[in-house]
N, C-alpha and C positions, 0 to 999 in steps of 0.2 A: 401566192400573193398577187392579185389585183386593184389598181389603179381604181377609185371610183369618186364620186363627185357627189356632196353633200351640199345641199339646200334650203336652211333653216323659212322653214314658215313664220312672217311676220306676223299675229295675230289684232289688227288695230281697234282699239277699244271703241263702242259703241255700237260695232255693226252685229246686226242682227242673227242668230246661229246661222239663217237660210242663206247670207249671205259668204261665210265658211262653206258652209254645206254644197256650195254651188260651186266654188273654185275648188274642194273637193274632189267633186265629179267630174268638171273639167280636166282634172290634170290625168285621173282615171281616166279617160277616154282620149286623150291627147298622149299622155308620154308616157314610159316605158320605163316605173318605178319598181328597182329592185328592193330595195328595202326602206323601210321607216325606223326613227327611235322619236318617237314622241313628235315632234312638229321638225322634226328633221329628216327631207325624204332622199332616198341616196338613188342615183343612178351611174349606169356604168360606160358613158360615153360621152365626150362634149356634146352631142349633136342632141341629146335628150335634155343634159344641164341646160342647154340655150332655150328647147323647150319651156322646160320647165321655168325657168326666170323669167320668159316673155308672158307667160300666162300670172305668173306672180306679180309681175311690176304690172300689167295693165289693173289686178285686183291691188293695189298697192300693199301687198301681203310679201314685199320680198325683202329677205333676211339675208343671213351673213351666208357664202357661201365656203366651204370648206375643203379640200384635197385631202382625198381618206387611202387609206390603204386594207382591204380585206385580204385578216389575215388564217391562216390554217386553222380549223377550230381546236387545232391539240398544242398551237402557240401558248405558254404560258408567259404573263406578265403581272408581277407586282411592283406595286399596286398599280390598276387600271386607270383609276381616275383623270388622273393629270395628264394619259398623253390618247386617253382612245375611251371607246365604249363597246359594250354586249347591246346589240341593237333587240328590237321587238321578234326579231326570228332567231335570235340567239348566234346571230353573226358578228366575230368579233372586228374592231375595226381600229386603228389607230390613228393621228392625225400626219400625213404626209411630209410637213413643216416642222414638226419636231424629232421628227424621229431620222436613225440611218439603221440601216442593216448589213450587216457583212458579212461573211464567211472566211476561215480563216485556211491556206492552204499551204505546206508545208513538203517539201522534197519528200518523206517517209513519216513516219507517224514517230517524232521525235519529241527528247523532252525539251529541245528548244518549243515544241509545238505547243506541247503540254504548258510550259512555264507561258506564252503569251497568253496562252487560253485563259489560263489561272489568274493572272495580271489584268487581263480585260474582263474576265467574269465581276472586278472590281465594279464595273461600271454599268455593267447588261441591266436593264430594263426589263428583258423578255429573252424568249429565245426560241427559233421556231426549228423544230424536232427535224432530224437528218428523216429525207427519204429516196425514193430513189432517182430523183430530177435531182437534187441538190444534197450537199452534208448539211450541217449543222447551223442556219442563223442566227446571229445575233442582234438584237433591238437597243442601239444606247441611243444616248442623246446626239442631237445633231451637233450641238457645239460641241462636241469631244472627240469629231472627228481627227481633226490632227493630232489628240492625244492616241486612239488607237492607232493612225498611222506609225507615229512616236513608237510604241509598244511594238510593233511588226516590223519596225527596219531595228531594233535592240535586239529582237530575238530571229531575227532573218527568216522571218515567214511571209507570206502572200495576204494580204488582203484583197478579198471582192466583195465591191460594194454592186450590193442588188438595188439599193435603196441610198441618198440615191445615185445614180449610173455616172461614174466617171469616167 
């Protein structure tokens, strides 16, 4: 999971393609764009987002900017919509402000562990696949935060929040 910075392109009616086509090239030849989804271009450090927004507001082409999180490509989440996107290179992304992540961690592999998992699988949004940096994430809502917390001092397990960092 990394932190990255979304940029929606304001398109303002009237001006001419060559006039797109120019702040286009500009921003190609000035900052240091990891991905696109449509008129949304994502980069992976403040220092490029301020880039990019100074070259947008002088085209007064700047849009809403967003806090994304790209996530594993083997995370799954249903349904995508409402909290993330599959961008143009098939990079999947969520929106930073809505979402928490956690993992859940437990003295032995117990069925207190087992019953909170079950109990908060109630709520998962997504879930990104144990590997061998991390076990098992979980994607809910960010207002349900102290509902999981709720759920892991009932069942005396550990919550770690990856997302975000308490």
């Amino acid at each position: 999971m990394r932190h990255m910075y979304g940029i929606e392109l304001n398109v303002p009616a009237g001006k001419l393609p060559g006039f797109y086509a120019q702040v286009i090239h500009k921003i190609g030849d000035h900052v240091n764009v990891f991905d696109r989804d449509k008129l949304l271009f994502i980069v992976e450090n403040q220092a490029e987002q301020e880039k990019l927004e100074t070259i947008l507001e002088k085209s007064n082409m700047l849009g809403d900017a967003f806090s994304l999180l790209l996530l594993p490509s083997a995370t799954t989440i249903e349904p995508l919509d409402d909290i993330g996107f599959v961008s143009q290179n098939e990079h999947l992304y969520v929106y930073a402000d809505q979402v928490a992540i956690v993992t859940l961690m437990a003295p032995s592999q117990s069925e207190d562990q087992w019953a909170a998992i079950e109990q908060l699988r109630e709520h998962v949004l997504g879930v990104i696949p144990e590997n061998t940096d991390q076990p098992e994430a979980y994607l809910i809502d960010q207002n349900l935060i102290p509902l999981a917390e709720g759920i892991a001092k009932a069942y005396q397990v550990k919550l770690v929040w990856l997302h975000p960092t308490k």
